[in-house]
C-alpha positions as CSV (number, residue, x, y, z in Angstrom):
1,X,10.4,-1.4,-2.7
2,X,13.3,-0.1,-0.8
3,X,13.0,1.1,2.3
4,X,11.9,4.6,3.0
5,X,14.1,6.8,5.1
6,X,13.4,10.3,6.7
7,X,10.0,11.1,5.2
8,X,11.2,10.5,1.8
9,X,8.5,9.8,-0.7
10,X,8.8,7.4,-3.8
11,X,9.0,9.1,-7.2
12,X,5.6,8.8,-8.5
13,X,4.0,9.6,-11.9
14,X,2.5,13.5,-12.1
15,X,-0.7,13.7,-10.0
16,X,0.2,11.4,-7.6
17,X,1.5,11.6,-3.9
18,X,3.0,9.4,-1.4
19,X,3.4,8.6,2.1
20,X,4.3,6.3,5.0
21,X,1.2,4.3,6.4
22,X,0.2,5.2,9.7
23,X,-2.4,2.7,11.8
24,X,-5.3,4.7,10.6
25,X,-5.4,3.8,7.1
26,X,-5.6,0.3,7.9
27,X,-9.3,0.7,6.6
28,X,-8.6,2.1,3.3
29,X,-5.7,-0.6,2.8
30,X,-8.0,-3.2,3.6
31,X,-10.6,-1.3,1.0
32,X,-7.9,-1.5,-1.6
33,X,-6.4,-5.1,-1.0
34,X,-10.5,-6.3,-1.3
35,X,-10.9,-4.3,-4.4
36,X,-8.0,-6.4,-5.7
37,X,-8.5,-9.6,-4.6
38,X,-12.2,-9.2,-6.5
39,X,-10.6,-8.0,-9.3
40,X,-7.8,-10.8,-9.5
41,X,-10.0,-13.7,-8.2
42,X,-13.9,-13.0,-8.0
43,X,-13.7,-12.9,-3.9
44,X,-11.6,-11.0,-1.0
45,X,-10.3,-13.6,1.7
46,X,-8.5,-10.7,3.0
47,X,-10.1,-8.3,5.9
48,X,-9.3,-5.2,8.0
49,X,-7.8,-7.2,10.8
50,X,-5.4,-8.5,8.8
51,X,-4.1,-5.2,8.0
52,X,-4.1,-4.5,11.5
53,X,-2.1,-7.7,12.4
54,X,0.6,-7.2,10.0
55,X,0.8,-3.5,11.5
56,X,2.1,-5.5,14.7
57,X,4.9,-7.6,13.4
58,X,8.0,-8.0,15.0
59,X,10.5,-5.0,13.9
60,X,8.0,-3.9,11.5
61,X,7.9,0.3,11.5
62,X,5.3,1.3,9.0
63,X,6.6,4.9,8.7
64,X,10.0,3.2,7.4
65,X,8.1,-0.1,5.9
66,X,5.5,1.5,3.7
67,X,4.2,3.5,1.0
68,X,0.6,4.6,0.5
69,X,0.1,6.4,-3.3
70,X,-3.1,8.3,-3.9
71,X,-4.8,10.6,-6.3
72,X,-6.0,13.5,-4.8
73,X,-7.6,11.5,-1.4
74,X,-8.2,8.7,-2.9
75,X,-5.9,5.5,-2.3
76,X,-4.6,3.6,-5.5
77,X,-1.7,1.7,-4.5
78,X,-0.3,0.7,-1.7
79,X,3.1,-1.6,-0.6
80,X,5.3,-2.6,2.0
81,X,8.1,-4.7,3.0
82,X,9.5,-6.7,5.9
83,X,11.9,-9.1,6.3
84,X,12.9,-8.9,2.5
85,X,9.4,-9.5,1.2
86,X,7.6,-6.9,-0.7
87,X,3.8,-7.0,-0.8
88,X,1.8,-4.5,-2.9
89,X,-1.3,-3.4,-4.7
90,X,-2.3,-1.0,-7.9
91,X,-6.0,-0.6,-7.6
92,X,-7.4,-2.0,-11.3
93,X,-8.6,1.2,-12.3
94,X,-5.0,3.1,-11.5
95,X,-2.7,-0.1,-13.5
96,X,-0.4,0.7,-16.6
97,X,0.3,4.4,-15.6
98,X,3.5,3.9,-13.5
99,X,2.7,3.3,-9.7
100,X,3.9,0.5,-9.5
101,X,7.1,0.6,-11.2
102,X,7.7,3.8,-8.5
């Protein structure tokens, strides 16, 4: 995903918003990231402190880093980048409408 400059939200399909992560959705990303791994793998061996931990990297801004996607409140996808490397998730139930190609 490219980076994110002055507030600027990714183009997202109709009904869908976007926004920077801040440190307190660290929950809801780990909620999402779990949801995933279960989906993908039949376990999560991801947990909220890892969520927190990459919040602390070295030259990582999450207001410039990342993007959060939701339906109304509810998170669906969720990405960032740092260093070059993109990371991401589409929650199963939100796949094949367009997130993640925004």
């Amino acid at each position: 995903m490219p980076r994110v400059e002055n507030g600027v939200n990714l183009d997202v399909p109709p009904g869908f918003t976007s926004r920077p992560a801040t440190v307190a959705d660290a929950s809801a990303i780990f909620e999402l990231i779990a949801t995933c791994e279960v989906d993908a793998d039949g376990v999560a061996e991801f947990d909220e402190h890892d969520v927190t931990v990459e919040f602390g990297r070295c030259g990582f801004d999450p207001g410039l880093d990342t993007q959060l996607v939701f339906e109304d409140a509810e998170l669906v996808g969720w990405a960032d980048l740092y260093r070059g490397r993109g990371n991401g998730d589409v929650g199963p139930t939100h796949r094949s409408r367009g997130i993640g190609t925004a």
